[in-house]
Phi, psi and omega in degrees: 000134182297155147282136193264107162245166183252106173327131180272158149314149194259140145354312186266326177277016174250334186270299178309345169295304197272052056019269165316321170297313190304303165327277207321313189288225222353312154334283180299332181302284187329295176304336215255348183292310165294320186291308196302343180280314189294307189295338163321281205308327172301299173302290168359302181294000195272319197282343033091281210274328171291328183275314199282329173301327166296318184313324174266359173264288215262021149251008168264336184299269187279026168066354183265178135274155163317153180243134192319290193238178194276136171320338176291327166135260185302268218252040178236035161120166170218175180339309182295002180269319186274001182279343197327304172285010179256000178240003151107024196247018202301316159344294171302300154344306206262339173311291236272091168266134146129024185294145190065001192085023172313115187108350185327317186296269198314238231336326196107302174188137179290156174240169200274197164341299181275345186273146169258123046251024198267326139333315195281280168342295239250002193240039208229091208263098178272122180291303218288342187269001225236088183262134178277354162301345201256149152267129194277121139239184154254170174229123185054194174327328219260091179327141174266156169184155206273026177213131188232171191261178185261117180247030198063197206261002166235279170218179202283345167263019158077019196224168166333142167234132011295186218261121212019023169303122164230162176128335205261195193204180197256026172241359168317119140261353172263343156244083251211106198247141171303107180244061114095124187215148166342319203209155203253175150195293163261119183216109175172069174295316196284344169254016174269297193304303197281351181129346194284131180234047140270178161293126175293113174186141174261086215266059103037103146075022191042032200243121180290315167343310142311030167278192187196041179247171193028060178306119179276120190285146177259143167352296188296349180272349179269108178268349147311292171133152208264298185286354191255351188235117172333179180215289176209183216187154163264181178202166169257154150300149191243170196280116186260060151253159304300030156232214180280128180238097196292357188268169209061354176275044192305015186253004171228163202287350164290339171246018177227030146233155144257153163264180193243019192266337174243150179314168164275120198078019161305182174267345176309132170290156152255164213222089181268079181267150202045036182230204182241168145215190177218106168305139156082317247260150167025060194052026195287183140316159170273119164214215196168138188269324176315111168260137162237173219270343154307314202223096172250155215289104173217182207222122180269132190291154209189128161217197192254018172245163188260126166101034165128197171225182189267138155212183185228159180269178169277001159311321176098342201277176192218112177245144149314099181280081192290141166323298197268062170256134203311136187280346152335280182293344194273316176313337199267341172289345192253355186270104188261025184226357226284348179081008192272143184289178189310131177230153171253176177196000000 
């Protein structure tokens, strides 16, 4: 009597399984693709609603908002040194000496960023500053990170664009007028208005301490109203191929705000002066270290998600900004004295 075998897959039913399989993952990448984009984008909204809630725990402390940058201007600190302790970072906070050049005369010269013991700080990759949707990079030791405060509707010195222009308002495009924001930063119109494109700081007695930048703003000055005014925004990180790429370098002061003069996720460059940037390159944003009296140095809100970005109000609540938001509403979100009628998006 034959023995009886039971026949294996043929060739052909083995290239249809693994077929069907190939579908089925082709299916599933996407879908399974989308969840991880969505659970990004909630955190993002989370890290969002934690930066705008500190910001309103330390303006119930000190009667202010927190300021945009240090008085000193560039390089003695930014926002992020003083929300530290409201975001669960006091450790980090009490490491960190010399904000605005506070202490110069002790320290000897205050130190910045890079410097130690402030190095310790600045080389410090903080999740709540962090959207995981983003690629983490750096410039040397010194962390990048996705979120900046509303420095208005025109650029980071806070003045008409062009540049001594007059006569416009603040939803003009041929004038563009300062309609006033949550939080300060470069205010020195009169060495702007003449051609000046430095940090407005005063070094007095060679001491950074004596500047007179990121005037910290009160509640009571967004006359817009707190639900009607941006807070803060994302931004991307830049690619540091091939040199150093300054966007995310929010501990210094060219990088840890946006304006509202170009849509979010325009095509429009940011204007990183006295800093690096990487145009284009390996999928960056456009940009460009040169400020002129058109286009003067400011940072366009910008993420990794599709079809616009997240931001907070001044209010504390967290919203989705879609790309085809009007530039009319978008400006008017950003602006805390501008006086503009109501706009939707």
């Amino acid at each position: 009597m034959r023995a009886r075998f039971r026949s294996g897959f043929t060739l052909i039913e083995l290239l249809v399984v693994i077929a069907i399989i190939a579908i089925l993952i082709g299916l599933l990448l996407p879908a399974v693709q989308k969840v991880r984009e969505a659970a990004a984008r909630m955190q993002c909204q989370n890290n969002l609603k934690q930066i705008a809630l500190a910001n309103m725990t330390y303006e119930s402390s000190y009667g202010t908002f927190i300021p945009g940058i240090s008085r000193s201007g560039c390089c003695w600190g930014t926002w992020q040194v003083p929300i530290l302790p409201y975001i669960e970072q006091e450790n980090l906070y009490r490491i960190y000496v010399g904000f605005g050049g506070e202490g110069y005369a002790t320290l000897g010269a205050a130190p910045r960023y890079a410097s130690s013991p402030n190095s310790q700080v600045a080389y410090t990759r903080l999740k709540t500053f962090t959207c995981p949707s983003d690629t983490p990079s750096q410039v040397g030791s010194i962390m990048n990170h996705n979120y900046v405060l509303n420095a208005g509707n025109t650029s980071l010195y806070q003045a008409s664009i062009p540049i001594g222009c007059t006569g416009g308002s603040v939803l003009s495009t041929t004038c563009t007028t300062f309609g006033g924001a949550p939080f300060g930063w470069y205010e020195d119109p009169a060495t702007l208005a003449a051609g000046g494109d430095s940090s407005p700081v005063d070094y007095t007695n060679g001491s950074p301490a004596q500047g007179k930048s990121g005037r910290p703003r009160k509640v009571t000055d967004i006359t817009d109203g707190t639900s009607n005014t941006m807070m803060a925004s994302e931004i991307r990180q830049g690619i540091q191929s091939p040199s150093s790429d300054y966007r995310g370098f929010s501990w210094w002061g060219g990088s840890a705000g946006f304006t509202a003069y170009s849509l979010p996720n325009s095509n429009d460059p940011d204007v990183l002066t006295g800093a690096g940037c990487n145009n284009g390159t390996g999928g960056n944003a456009p940009c460009t270290t040169t400020s002129t009296a058109t286009r003067p140095r400011m940072m366009v809100a910008r993420s990794r998600h599709t079809g616009g970005v997240v931001v907070s109000m001044c209010d504390g609540s967290v919203r989705f900004v879609p790309n085809s938001v009007s530039l009319a509403a978008w400006r008017a979100m950003s602006t805390s004295q501008g006086e503009e009628p109501s706009v939707n998006f």
